[in-house]
C-alpha positions in Angstrom: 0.0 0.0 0.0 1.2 3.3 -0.9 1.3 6.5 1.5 -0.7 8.0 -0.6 -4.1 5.2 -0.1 -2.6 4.7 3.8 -3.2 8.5 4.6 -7.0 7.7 3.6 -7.7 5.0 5.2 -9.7 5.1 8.6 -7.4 3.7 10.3 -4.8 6.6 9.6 -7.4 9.1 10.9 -8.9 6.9 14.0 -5.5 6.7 15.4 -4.5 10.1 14.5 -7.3 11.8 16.4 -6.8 9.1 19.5 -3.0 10.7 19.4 -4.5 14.5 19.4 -6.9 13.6 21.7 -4.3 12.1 24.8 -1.8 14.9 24.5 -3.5 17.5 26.7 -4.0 15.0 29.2 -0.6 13.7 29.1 0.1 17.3 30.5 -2.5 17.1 33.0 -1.3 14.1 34.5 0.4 14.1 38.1 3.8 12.5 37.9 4.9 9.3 40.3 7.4 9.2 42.8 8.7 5.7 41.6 10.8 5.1 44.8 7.6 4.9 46.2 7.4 1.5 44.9 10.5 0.2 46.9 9.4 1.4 50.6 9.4 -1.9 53.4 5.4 -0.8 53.4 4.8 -1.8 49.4 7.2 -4.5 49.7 4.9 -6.3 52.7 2.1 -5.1 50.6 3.0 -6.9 47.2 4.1 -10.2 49.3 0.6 -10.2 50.7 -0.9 -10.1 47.3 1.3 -12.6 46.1 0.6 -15.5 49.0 -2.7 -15.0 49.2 -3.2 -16.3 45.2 -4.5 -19.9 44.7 -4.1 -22.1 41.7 -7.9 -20.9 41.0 -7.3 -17.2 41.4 -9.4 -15.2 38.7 -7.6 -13.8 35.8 -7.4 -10.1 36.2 -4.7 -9.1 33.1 -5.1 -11.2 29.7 -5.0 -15.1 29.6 -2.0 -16.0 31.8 -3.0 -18.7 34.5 -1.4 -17.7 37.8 1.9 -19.9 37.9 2.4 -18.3 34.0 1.6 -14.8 35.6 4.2 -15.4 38.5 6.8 -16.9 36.1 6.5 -14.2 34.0 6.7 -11.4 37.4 9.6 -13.8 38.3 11.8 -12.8 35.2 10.6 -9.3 34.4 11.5 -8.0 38.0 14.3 -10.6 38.7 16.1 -9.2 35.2 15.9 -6.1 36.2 17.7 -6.4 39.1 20.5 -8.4 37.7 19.8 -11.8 39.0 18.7 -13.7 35.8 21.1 -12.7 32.2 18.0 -12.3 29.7 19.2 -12.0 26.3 18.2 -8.5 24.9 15.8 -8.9 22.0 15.4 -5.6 21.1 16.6 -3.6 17.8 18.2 -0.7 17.3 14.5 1.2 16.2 12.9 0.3 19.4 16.0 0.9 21.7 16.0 4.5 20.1 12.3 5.4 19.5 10.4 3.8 21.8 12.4 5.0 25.0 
């Protein structure tokens, strides 16, 4: 498809007034201390979330099962902080852009 037939397309305009429409309010919005979410208090707070999940828990975020959920907590947060070596699987376009 050309640029040309793409700048036509409803699609092109759908997202283009979803873009025009977030920007005031991505001016509006009150920033996070994200320390905040390594105080002893969240820390106890998070464990207690955790332990009180059963094998039958509800899903609250997508299709993961709970163990697939945890797993997936496990590496994301464990990476992070240097205790796994995750490969990186990102390119240069998405290192750059999408900081």
């Amino acid at each position: 498809m050309n640029v040309f037939r793409a700048a036509l397309s409803r699609d092109f305009w759908i997202t283009g007034i979803a873009i025009a429409r977030y920007i005031p309010r991505a001016f509006r919005t009150k920033q996070i201390d994200g320390n905040l979410f390594f105080t002893e208090q969240k820390r106890q707070e998070y464990r207690r979330r955790v332990e009180s999940l059963k094998q039958d828990s509800l899903r609250r975020w997508g299709i993961m099962e709970v163990d697939q959920m945890l797993h997936h907590l496990n590496l994301a947060c464990g990476g992070s902080q240097g205790f796994y070596a995750l490969p990186d699987e990102s390119y240069l376009i998405s290192r750059t852009l999408f900081k």
